[in-house]
Structure formats: C-alpha cells, structure tokens
N, C-alpha and C positions, 0 to 999 in steps of 0.2 A: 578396411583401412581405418584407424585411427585418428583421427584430426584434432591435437590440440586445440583450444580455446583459451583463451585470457579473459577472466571475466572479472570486472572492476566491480565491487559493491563495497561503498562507506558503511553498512551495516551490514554485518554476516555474525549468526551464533560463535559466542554463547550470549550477546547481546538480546535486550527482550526489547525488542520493538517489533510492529507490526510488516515492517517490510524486509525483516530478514524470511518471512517465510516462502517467498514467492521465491528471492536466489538460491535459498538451501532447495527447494522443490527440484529447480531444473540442475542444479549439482548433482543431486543424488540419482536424477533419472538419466543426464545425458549421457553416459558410457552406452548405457542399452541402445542408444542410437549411433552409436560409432564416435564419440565425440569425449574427446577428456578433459575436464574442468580443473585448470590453473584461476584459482581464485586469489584476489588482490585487495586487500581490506586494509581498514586501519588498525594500529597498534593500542588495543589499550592494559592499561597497568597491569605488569604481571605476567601478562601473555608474549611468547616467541614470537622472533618477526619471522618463524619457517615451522611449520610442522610439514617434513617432508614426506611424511607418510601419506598422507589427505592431498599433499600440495595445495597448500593454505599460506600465501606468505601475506605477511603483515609490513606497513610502513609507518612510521611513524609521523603523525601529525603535528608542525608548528604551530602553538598556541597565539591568537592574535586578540585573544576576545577584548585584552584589558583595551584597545582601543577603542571598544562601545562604549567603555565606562562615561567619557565626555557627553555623550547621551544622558546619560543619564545627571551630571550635571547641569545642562541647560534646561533640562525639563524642570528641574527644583528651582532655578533662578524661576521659570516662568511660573511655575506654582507659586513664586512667592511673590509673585508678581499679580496673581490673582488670573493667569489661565491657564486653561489644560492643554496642555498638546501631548499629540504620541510623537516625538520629536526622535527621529532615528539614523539621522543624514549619515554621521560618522561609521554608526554599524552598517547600513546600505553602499556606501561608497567603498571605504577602507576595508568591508568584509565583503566584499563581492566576488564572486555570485551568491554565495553565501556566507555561515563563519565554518565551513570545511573546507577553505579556502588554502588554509594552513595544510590541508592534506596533497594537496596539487603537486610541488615540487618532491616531496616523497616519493608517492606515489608514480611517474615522470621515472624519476631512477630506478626506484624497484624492478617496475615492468621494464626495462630494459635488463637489466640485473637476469630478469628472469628469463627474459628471447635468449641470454647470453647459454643458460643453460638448463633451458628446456624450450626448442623454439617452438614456437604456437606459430598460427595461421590465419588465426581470428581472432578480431577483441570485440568485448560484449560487455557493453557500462548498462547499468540499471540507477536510476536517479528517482527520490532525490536522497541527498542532495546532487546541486547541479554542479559544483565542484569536478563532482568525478568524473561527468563528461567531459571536463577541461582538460583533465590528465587522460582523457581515451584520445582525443583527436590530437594529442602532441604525440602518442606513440603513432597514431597513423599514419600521420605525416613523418615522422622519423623512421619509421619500420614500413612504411608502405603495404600496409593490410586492410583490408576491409573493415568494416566498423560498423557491427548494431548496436542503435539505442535502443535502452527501453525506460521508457516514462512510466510511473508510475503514477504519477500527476502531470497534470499540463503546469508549466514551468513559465512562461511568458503569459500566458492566459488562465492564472490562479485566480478564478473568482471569488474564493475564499475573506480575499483582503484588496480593499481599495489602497493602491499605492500614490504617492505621486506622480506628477507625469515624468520626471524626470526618471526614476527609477522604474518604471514601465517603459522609459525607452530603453533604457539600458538592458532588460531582463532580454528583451524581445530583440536586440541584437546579439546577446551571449547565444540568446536559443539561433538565430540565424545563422553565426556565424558556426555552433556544434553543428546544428541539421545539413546545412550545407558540406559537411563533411561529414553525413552520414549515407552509407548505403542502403540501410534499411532500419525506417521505423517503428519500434513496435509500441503499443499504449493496450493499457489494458479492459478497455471499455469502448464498445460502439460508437458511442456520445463521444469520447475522445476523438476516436479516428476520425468522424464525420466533420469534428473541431479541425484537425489539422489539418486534413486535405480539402479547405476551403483556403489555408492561410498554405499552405505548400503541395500546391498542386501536382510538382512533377517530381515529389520524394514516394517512395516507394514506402507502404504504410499498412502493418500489419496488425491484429488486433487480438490479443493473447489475453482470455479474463486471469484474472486468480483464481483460484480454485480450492480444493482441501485436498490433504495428505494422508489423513487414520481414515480409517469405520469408528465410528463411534460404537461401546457397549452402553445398550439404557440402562436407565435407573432399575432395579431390581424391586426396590420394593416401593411402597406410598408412603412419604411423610404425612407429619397431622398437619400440614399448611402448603397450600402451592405455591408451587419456587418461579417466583418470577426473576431470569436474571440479565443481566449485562455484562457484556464483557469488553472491557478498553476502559481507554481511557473519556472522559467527559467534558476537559480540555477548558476547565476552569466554569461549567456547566453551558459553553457553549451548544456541546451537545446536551439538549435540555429535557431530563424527565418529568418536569414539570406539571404537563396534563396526566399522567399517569401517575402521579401523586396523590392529584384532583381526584379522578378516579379512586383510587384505596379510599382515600378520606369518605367517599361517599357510598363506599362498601366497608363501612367502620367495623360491623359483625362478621365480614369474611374472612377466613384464616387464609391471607394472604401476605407472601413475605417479599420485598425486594432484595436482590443480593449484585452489588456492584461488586464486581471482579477485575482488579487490574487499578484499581485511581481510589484515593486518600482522600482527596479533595473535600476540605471542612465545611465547604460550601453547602457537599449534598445531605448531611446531617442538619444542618442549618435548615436549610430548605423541607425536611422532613417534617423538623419540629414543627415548624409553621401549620405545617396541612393537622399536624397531633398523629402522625403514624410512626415516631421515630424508634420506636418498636418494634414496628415491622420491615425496618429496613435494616440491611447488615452489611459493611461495608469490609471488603477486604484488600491487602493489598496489592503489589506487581507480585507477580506470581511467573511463574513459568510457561511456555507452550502447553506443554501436556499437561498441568495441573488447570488450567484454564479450559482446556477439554471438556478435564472430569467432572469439573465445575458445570457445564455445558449440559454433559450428560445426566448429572444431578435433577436437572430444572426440570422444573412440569410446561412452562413455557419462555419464552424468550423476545427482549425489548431490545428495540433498533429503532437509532436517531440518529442522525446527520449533521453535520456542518452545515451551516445555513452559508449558501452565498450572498453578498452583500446587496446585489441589486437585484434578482431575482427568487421566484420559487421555482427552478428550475435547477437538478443537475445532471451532470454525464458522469458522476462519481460512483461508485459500487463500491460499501465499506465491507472490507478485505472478511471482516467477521460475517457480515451475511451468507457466503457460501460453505462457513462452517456451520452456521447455525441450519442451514437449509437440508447438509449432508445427515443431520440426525432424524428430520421430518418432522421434528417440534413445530407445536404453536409460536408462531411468533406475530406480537404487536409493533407494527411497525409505524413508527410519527416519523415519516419521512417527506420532503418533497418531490413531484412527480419527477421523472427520466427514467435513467439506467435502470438505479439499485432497486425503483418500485416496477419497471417491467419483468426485470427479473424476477422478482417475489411473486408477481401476480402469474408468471408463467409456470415456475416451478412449484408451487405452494399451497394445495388447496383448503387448508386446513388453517390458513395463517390471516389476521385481519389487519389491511394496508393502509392506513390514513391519510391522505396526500394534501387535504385542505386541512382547516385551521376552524375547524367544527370539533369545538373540544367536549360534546356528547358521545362523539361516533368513539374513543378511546373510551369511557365510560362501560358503552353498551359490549364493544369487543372485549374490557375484561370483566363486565358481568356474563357472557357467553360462554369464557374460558373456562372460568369459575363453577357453571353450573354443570358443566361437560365434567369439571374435575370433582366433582361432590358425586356424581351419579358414575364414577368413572368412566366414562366415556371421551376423556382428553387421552388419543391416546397419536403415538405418531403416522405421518404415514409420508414415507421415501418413495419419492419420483425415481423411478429405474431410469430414465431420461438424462435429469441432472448427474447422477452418480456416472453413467458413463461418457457425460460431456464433459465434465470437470474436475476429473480426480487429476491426480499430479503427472498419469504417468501420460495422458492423455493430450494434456495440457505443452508436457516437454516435447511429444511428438511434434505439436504445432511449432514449435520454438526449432528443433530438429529440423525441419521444412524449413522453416528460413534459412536456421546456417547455411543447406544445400543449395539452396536458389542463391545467395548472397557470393559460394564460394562459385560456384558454376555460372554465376556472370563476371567477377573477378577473371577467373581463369580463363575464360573465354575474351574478354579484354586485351589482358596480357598476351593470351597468344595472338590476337590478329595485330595486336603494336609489333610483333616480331615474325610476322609475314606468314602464319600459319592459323588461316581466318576458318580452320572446319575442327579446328581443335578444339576441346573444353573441358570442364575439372569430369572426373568419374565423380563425384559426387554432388547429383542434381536431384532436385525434387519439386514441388508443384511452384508455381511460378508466384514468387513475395508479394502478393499487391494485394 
C-alpha cells in the first residue's frame, strides 16, 4: 500500500542552503518504503507553483520584511545618541515566529488545495523556519491527520543567541502550543532529544541524525600544496578559523593552502592578511551541492568549526557538513566545542584531530602532523564501514519510515476504538516512535 505524505519544507532545491539536503534525502528514499512525497515549498521567482510530475507544489510567500525597517531606524537614533543596541522588537514581534511568516497563509491554502486532489494521510513539517510548523498544525486541525515535526534545531531553546525575556517567552509558547499538537517528534541529534524530553516529557521523541547521499571519488592525483578546506558558510566569521590561521602563519615554509567553499565574506581575506598568509588562502563562492563535494574530494584534509553558543562550551548541535566530510575518511581538524558533533568525530574518525578546549598549540601541532603525513605521503583516508552504513540516506529514510508506521498505526488505532472497534489498527505498523 502506498501512503501519501504532505511534507511542508520552507527550503527544498534548487535552493542552496544546508537544510534542503536532509528533505530532498527523505523525498528521494521514501517511495522504497511505501510512502509517496507531496512536497509543499515556497515560491520563488521564476519557478511554478506545480511541477506535477515530482509533485512539488509551491506557495507563494507574503513579503512583510519592510516592517523590520523601523528597526533599523531606532537603532541610528541611538547610535546617534552614543549607544549601541541590537534593537529588534518590530522584526521579533510583527515577524513572528519568524520573517517566513508571510509564508503561513499560503501555504494553509495550498495544502488544502492539494488534500482536494491528491489526498495524503500524513503531514511532515521540517523547520526551520518555525513558520511552517504553523501552517502544519492548521491543516491538522482542519484535516484531522497526524502530524511529525522535525527540528532541525531547537527552536525555543536556540543557544545560539541570547534573546530577551520577552521574546523567549513567546518562542517557547509558539514551540508549546506546535508540540502539543504533534504526534511524533523528531530532532536530529541525541543532545537535542535528551534537551526536549526533559522540557516534554510525555511527547513522543525520535532522533534521526543527518547523514550523506554520494560516495565520494578521491582525489586522483597530489597537488604541489595540501588542500586544507572548508565548506559553508562562516557566518560573518562567527564560525572562526582564526587559530588555524595561527597555525599556517607559524608553518610559513609549508606548502599549505586554505580553500573556503561556499562564503565571500571580506572579513576572512582581512583576517588572512593579518596572520601574512593571504596567499595561501583561496576563497570561493556559493557554489552548488555537488560542486561543493568535489571540492570536498579535492582536499588532502578538512576544517570544522562551530557556532559558539553564548553561555556555554557546550553543544547538542552536529554541523550537517561533518557527516559529509566523515563519508570520504579525510583528515579533519576540528576547533569545535565538546558534545554531539566532537563525540561523533571521536567515534567515527581515527585519523582526524578533535580540539575541544581553547589550547591554541594543540591546532598547531595537528596541522604540523597532517602536513608531515602529507610530505612523506602517508595522509591518506581511511572510511569507517560502521558510519557508512549507519548514515547513508537510505538508511537514515528507513528510520523516518518507522515513524510514519508507528505515528499511522496509533492514529488508526485511536480512531477505531472512538468508533467501538478497539482490536482494530492501520496494516501499516512498525517499531514503536520513542
């Protein structure tokens, strides 16, 4: 049997962002598990709001941003007033939950639009943004269907940024009031789920990593310089290569080259100069999926940095790039704080050198290691058969496949004992969502 899905994502290809690859993942795998993906995205320039062939329909988004603009006016009065504030009330309030806010009532129509003629049985939002969860729990409540989230970030509990209290109440009621009308959560990191089933005990809470999609082919032959590279974004050098900088600088004789992939940002040229390496740093732009691969595959080794959260060195974050970088068995230097993404490196990676304090010799020493592995060629990769078959895409959809079946088969099971036939339940059941 066949079982439609409705799956809401504010980001789906040909967009390049890093959260279109987890939805395109489970698109492309669910059919193998009996499951067909009605995908519900937003409209942008250019593009149909229907390709019926994929069933891919698009809505289009109400623009509200010019209302932050007031923001941005009281911030210059107080600049000229001699202080700084990140003064944001009108974007936080009048764009709330987020500014895809403007996609809600589209999106609301659409997917009814689309039960009209093609009925689904399930809806499956992926955030963020948290918007689209807004538009998943009004078809739930209008269409009376079951409903998984899945967070890609914690939404109420963003460590990332200190809010006001005001706006930390509000997030953590928009999250109460979706989750409360969710039947089954999924998050994509250990450290998440062990986050939310402290603050929701009795929601049903499943834990789906990200994963990779190719095999990567290696590099075929040796360039005259080791490719040390990165890939995303840097995020205005929040994510900071700084001590690896440090490091080149004081490997001035090594034919060692940085290559950012993915961010423009004038800053890390800037920053180059300083250290006297801007030479060996190569900066390129947004690039594609797959070009960003080959990029990947290019590299003799590979740099992973984090978002720092604001009161801790501590995360439950896992950046979506480390499981690609891990599928090729590269070197990688990682300047990351302890949790998730460094248990994960330390499990799958033997070959890779993990920095989790703020001992900025220890990044030094691991890219004089790397370096002298690669002169003597002895840098070469080496793939966990472990990882590769706990994380590939199709692996990954099967867990996602498990919930739909637990999610539909306590639905249907509900529904029949409200209507006095309590030994009934759906034919499609599978290991039990928790």
């Amino acid at each position: 049997m066949i079982v439609p899905v409705l799956m809401l994502s504010y980001l789906y290809p040909p967009t390049v962002a890093s959260g279109c690859a987890r939805i395109k993942r489970f698109v492309d795998n669910l059919p193998q598990f009996g499951y067909e993906p009605l995908v519900l995205t937003v409209k942008g320039t250019n593009q149909q709001s229907t390709d019926p062939e994929r069933k891919i329909f698009r809505a289009r988004r109400i623009d509200y941003d010019k209302v932050a603009l007031a923001d941005g006016v009281v911030r210059k009065i107080l600049k000229f007033l001699g202080m700084r504030s990140d003064f944001q009330f009108f974007d936080r309030v009048f764009l709330f939950p987020d500014d895809a806010c403007g996609f809600v009532p589209a999106a609301i129509r659409k997917g009814l639009e689309i039960y009209e003629k093609h009925p689904y049985d399930l809806l499956y939002v992926t955030c963020k943004p948290f918007s689209t969860a807004i538009a998943a729990v009004a078809l739930k409540k209008r269409l009376n269907l079951p409903l998984v989230v899945d967070l890609r970030d914690p939404y109420a509990y963003d460590f990332y940024e200190k809010v006001p209290a005001y706006y930390s109440f509000m997030r953590k009621k928009a999250e109460e009031y979706v989750l409360g009308n969710t039947d089954c959560l999924v998050i994509n990191t250990d450290g998440g789920k062990s986050l939310y089933q402290r603050y929701y005990p009795n929601l049903t809470i499943r834990a789906i990593h990200n994963g990779f999609d190719f095999r990567s082919q290696p590099k075929l032959r040796r360039s005259g310089s080791m490719i040390v590279s990165h890939v995303g974004h840097l995020y205005g050098l929040k994510r900071n290569p700084q001590r690896l900088f440090s490091a080149m600088a004081r490997l001035k004789d090594c034919n060692i080259v940085f290559r950012s992939i993915g961010d423009t940002y004038k800053g890390l040229m800037t920053m180059a100069q300083e250290y006297g390496i801007e030479d060996r740093v190569e900066v390129y732009g947004s690039v594609d999926h797959q070009r960003a691969l080959a990029h990947v595959a290019e590299s003799d080794a590979l740099f992973l940095t984090q978002l720092p959260y604001y009161d801790r060195h501590y995360s439950i974050s896992i950046a979506n790039k480390t499981f690609e970088y891990l599928e090729t068995g590269k070197p990688i230097i990682a300047d990351i704080p302890e949790g998730d993404n460094a248990e994960l490196l330390q499990r799958y990676s033997r070959n890779s050198h993990i920095i989790t304090d703020k001992d900025p010799d220890k990044i030094h020493l691991a890219l004089k290691d790397l370096y002298e592995k690669w002169s003597s060629g002895n840098l070469k990769p080496q793939v966990n058969s472990e990882f590769i078959n706990r994380f590939n895409g199709h692996a990954l959809t099967r867990q996602l496949a498990d919930v739909f079946d637990s999610v539909l088969g306590g639905w249907m099971s509900e529904r029949c004992e409200d209507v006095g036939f309590p030994g009934l339940s759906a034919s499609r059941t599978g290991e039990s969502c928790r």
